[in-house]
C-alpha angles and dihedrals in degrees: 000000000000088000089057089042093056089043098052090045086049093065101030085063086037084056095040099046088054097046087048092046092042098051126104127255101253120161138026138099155312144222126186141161119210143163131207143207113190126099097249097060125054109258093233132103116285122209107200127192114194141185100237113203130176108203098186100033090169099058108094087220100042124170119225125200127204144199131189157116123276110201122193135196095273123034108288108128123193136187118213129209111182146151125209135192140176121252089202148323128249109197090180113034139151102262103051094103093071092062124072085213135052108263133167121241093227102169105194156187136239134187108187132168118225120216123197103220082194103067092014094230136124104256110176150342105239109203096200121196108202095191092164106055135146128202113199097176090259108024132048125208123190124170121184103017113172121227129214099197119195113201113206101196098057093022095230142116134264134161140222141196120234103210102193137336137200136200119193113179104197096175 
């Protein structure tokens, strides 16, 4: 009875450790700075931290959603709600000798709402090309990302830059 017992608790840990090594990288945070020019947000550099979550990680093309707070110099306080996805991966591409690991050029696009917590209204919808993006497996690195902004108090359009971005996955 012991024998089979060591035996059964073996190969379960041999199943589970290759299920947990195997899996995909699916939820963690982000950290991005952007600046904005439209009337409803401040003009000054915003600092967001997001919950950053991958509900299909093993879709090659999988979508991720975030949450989170973006925070500028005064105190002007917004909540984000967003979706990404990549447009498409470059395995071999020409900037990988300028990283020490493999990493993907997944340039990608991004549609977000922006809430004044202010004021606690919806301001604006924020489209975001990300036309400079890494993929490292479990990090995620953007720099110069462009902005269309939609304000939807005067119903026009702005724009915004998007400095740098990263992605961690923890788990």
């Amino acid at each position: 009875m012991r024998k089979k017992m060591i035996i059964i608790l073996l190969f379960l840990s041999m199943v589970t450790q290759g299920i947990l090594f195997a899996a995909p990288w699916w939820g963690g945070y982000r950290v991005a700075f952007d600046g904005y020019a439209v009337d409803a947000i401040a003009t000054s550099e915003h600092l967001s931290f997001d919950l950053n979550i991958t509900p299909f990680p093993n879709l090659s093309y999988s979508p991720s959603v975030q949450a989170g707070l973006a925070m500028s110099a005064g105190e002007h306080l917004l909540a984000t709600l967003g979706a990404d996805i990549p447009l498409f991966k470059l395995h071999t591409h020409p900037f990988q000798s300028f990283f020490r690991r493999t990493s993907a050029y997944t340039p990608t696009l991004g549609l977000a709402t922006i809430f004044d917590l202010n004021t606690e209204e919806l301001v604006a919808a924020v489209l975001t090309l990300q036309p400079l993006m890494f993929d490292f497996s479990d990090k995620q690195v953007g720099i110069l990302g462009f902005h269309a902004v939609w304000d939807i108090k005067t119903e026009s359009w702005g724009w915004g830059l998007r400095l740098f971005e990263i992605s961690h996955y923890l788990w």
